[in-house]
N, C-alpha and C positions, 0 to 999 in steps of 0.2 A: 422288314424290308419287303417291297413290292412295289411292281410297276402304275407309276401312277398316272401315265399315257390310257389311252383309251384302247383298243385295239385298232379300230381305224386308224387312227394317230400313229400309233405304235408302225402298221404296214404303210401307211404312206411314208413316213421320212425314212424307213431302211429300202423301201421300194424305188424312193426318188418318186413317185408317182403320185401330186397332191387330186389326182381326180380320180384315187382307188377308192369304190366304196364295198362294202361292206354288209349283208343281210344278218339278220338276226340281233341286232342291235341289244337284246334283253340279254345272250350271251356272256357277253361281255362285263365283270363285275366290277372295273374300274368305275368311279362314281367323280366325276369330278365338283360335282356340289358339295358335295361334303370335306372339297380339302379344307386345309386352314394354313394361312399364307406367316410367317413373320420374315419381314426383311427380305433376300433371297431366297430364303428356306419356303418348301411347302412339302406339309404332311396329309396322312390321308385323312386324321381326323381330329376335332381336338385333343381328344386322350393321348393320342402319337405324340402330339405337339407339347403336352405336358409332360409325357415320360420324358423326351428329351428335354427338355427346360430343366429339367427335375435330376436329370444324370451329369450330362454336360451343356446343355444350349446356353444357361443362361451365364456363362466363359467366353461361349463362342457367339452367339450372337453380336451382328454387326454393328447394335445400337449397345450393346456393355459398353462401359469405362473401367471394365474389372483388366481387362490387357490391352497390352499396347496394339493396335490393329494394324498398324504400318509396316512392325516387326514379325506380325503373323502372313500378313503379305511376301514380306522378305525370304520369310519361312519358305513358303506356298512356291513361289516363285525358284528357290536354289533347288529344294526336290523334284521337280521338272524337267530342270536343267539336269540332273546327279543323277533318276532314278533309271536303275540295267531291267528293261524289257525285258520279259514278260513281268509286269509289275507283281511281283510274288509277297510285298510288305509294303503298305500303304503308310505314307506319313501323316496321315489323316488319321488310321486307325492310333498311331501312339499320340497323336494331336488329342484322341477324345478320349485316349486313357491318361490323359495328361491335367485334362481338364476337370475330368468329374474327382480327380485326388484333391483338387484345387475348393471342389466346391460339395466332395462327399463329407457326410456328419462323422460315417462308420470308415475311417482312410483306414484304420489297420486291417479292417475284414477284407476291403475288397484290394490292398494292396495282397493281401496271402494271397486272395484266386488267385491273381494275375500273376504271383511267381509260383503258385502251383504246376501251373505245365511246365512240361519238363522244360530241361535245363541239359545242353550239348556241353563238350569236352571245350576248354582254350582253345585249340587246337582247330576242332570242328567251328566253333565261332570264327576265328578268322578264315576261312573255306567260307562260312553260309554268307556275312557279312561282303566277301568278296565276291561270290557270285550274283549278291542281290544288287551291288553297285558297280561292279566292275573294274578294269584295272587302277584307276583314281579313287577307290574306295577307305583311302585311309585319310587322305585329306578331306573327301566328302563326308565321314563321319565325324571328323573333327569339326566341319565347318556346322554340320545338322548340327551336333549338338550341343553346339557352342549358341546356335541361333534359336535352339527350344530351350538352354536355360535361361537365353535372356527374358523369354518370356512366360514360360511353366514351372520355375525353378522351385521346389517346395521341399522343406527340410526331411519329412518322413519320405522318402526319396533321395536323396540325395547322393547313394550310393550309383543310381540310374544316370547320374549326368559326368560321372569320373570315366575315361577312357574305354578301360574293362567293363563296367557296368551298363553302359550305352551302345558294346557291342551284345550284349546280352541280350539286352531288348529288343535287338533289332533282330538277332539266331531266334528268339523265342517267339517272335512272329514268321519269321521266316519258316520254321520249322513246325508253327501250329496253326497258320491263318486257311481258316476251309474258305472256299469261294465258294459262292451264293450266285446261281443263278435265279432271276423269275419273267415271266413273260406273261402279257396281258394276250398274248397270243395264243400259247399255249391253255391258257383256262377258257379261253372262247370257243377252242378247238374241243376239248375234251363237254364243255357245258352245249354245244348243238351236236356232238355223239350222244347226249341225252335225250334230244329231241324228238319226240312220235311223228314221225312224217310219213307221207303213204312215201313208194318206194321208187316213185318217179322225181320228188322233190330229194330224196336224199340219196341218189345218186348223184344229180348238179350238184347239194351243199358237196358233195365227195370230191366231183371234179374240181369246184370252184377251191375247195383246201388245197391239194394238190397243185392248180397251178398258180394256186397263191407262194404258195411253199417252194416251185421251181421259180418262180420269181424275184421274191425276197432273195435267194439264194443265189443267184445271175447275180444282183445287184450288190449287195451286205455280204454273200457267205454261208456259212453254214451256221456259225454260230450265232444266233436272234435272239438272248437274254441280254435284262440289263445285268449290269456286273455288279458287286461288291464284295466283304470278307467279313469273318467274324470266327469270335474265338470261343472254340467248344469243348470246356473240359474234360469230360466222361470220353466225346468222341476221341478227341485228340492222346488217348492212353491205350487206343488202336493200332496195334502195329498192323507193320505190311504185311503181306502175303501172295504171292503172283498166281493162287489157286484160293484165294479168299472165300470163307462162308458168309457173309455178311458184305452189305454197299451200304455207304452213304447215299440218302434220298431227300427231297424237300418235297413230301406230299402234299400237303398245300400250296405250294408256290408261291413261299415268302422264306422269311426267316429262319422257320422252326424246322430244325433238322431232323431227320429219321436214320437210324442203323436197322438196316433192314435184315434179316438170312435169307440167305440164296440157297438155301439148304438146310437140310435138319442137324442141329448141332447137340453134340451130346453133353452131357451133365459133368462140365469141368473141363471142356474144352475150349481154351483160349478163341474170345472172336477175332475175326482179322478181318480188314479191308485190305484194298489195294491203290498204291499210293500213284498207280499208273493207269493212261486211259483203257480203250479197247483194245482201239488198236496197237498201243505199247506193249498189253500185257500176250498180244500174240506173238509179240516177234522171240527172235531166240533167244537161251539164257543170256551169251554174253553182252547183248544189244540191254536186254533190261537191267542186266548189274551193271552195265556200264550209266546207262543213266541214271539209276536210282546211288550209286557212288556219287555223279557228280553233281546232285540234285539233292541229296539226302543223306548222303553223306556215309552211307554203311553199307556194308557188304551182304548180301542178300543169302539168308540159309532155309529161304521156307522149302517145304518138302518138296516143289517141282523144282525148285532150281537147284536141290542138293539130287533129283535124281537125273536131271539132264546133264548136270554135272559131271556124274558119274556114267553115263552113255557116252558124252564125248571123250572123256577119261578111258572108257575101254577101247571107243571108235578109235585114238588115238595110238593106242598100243598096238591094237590091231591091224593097223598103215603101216 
C-alpha cells in the first residue's frame, strides 16, 4: 500500500487549494505513468495488479461473474450504514480474506495464518464485537453475516459464518488489524532534506515546508495519511506496555512494517510496544487502564503502571 496521488495532488485536495504548486517536482516518487487501471481499481504497477488478481482481485473484480455483484453492493452498502467510528475492523479486509479462500489453491495454509492470531475469551468477543458496532451490534452482526454468506460462503469455513464463529472474526480483526498510514507527502519532504542546495534555497524549501504543513493543517488536520489495515503476525504477539522498548514503524512509507527498539533490550527479554498514542501514554495510570480496558479489553500490569499503582496506593493511605 501507497499513496498513489502525486504530492501536488495529494496538498491540493487536503489544502482546498487547486492553484498550490509545488518545487522539486523529482522529489516526489509517486509515478503516475506507470499505474495500471482495471475497472475501478488502479495499482502502481502491473506486478501490484497481478499480485492482487492472483490473491483476491480476480472475485472481486467488477467484470467477474464468479459473485453476485448486486449482493456485494448490498453488502458495501449495510456496513456503512452499521459501522461504530472509529473504523477499528474494515468489512473490506474480511471481504478480501474471504475472497482469496474462494480462489486460494493452498485454503488450508493460509486459513491456519489467519486463525493463527490470537483468539479472545466469549466473553471478550462480545465486548470487542460490541464496541466495534455498537449498541445495535447483535442484529448488525446477524445481518453482516447472513449477507457475506449469501455471497463468500465456502465449506472449509464454514464454522466462520455460524453465530460464534462470525463474532470471532470480527474480535480477531478487531484485536490485530495495525493501521497503515503512507503519504506522498511525507517522502517528498524527507527526499528535498536530501537535496545539496547552497543555504539561501534551503532555507525557503524550509519556510515553504512549514507553511505548507500550517496549512494542510488549518484545512484537513493534523492527520495527512492515506489510511488502510493489515494483519501482521510476528507483530501482533506484541503485547502492551505503557514504558515499551520497541514501536511499530513503516520506514518506507507503504506496507512493510518495522518493530523498531527504543532502547537496548537484553537477551530474553520480552519485546513490547504500546498499544496507545503519545499523547495517551502520558496521561495518568487510571486514564490509560481505563482506556486500554475498554478498548482492549485487559487490565494493564506493565511495570509503570504496577509502580504508579502502588504510589497512588500509598499516596492514598497516606490522606
Amino acid at each position: 500500500m501507497k499513496s498513489l496521488e502525486t504530492t501536488e495532488e495529494m496538498c491540493k485536495r487536503l489544502a482546498q487549494n487547486p492553484g498550490l504548486k509545488l518545487p522539486y517536482h523529482e522529489c516526489c516518487e509517486s509515478n503516475p505513468v506507470t499505474y495500471v487501471h482495471c475497472q475501478n481499481e488502479i495499482y502502481c504497477s502491473m506486478e501490484c495488479r497481478e499480485k492482487a488478481y492472483n490473491e483476491f482481485h480476480k472475485i472481486l473484480c467488477p467484470s467477474s461473474d464468479l459473485i453476485d455483484r448486486n449482493a456485494l453492493e448490498i453488502l458495501d452498502e449495510t456496513w456503512r450504514g452499521c459501522h461504530y467510528p472509529p473504523e477499528t475492523a474494515s468489512i473490506q479486509m474480511i471481504i478480501r480474506i474471504l475472497a482469496r479462500i474462494k480462489q486460494e489453491e493452498k485454503k488450508e495454509e493460509f486459513i491456519s495464518d489467519i486463525e493463527k492470531f490470537c483468539h479472545a475469551s466469549t466473553n471478550d468477543v462480545e465486548q470487542i464485537a460490541h464496541k466495534l458496532l455498537g449498541e445495535q451490534f447483535l442484529v448488525q452482526l446477524t445481518t453482516l453475516r447472513e449477507q457475506l454468506a449469501s455471497v463468500f460462503f465456502d465449506e472449509s469455513v464454514q464454522h466462520w459464518f455460524t453465530d460464534d464463529g462470525f463474532k470471532n472474526l470480527f474480535a480477531l480483526l478487531g484485536t490485530n488489524q495495525q493501521g497503515v498510514g503512507t503519504s506522498a507527502l511525507s517522502v517528498w519532504v524527507h527526499n528535498c532534506d536530501e537535496l545539496d542546495l547552497n543555504p539561501q534555497d534551503k532555507e525557503e524549501l524550509d519556510n515553504l515546508i512549514d507553511g505548507l504543513y500550517e496549512e494542510l493543517e488549518n484545512v484537513a488536520g493534523s492527520f495527512l495519511n492515506c489510511e488502510g489495515a493489515g494483519l501482521y503476525r510476528i507483530q501482533s504477539k506484541c503485547n502492551h506496555s505503557c514504558e515499551p522498548n520497541a514501536e511499530v514503524c513503516f520506514p518506507n512509507n507503504n506496507h512493510r512494517l518495522a518493530v523498531k527498539a527504543c532502547r537496548d533490550i537484553a537477551a530474553g527479554e520480552e519485546i513490547t510496544i504500546s498499544y496507545l498514542s503519545q499523547c495517551q501514554i502520558a496521561r495518568g495510570c487510571r486514564s490509560r487502564q481505563q482506556y486500554l480496558k475498554e478498548n482492549y479489553l485487559f487490565h494493564c500490569c506493565c511495570s509503570k503502571c504496577s509502580e504508579q499503582t502502588d504510589e497512588e496506593s500509598s499516596s492514598d493511605m497516606e490522606d
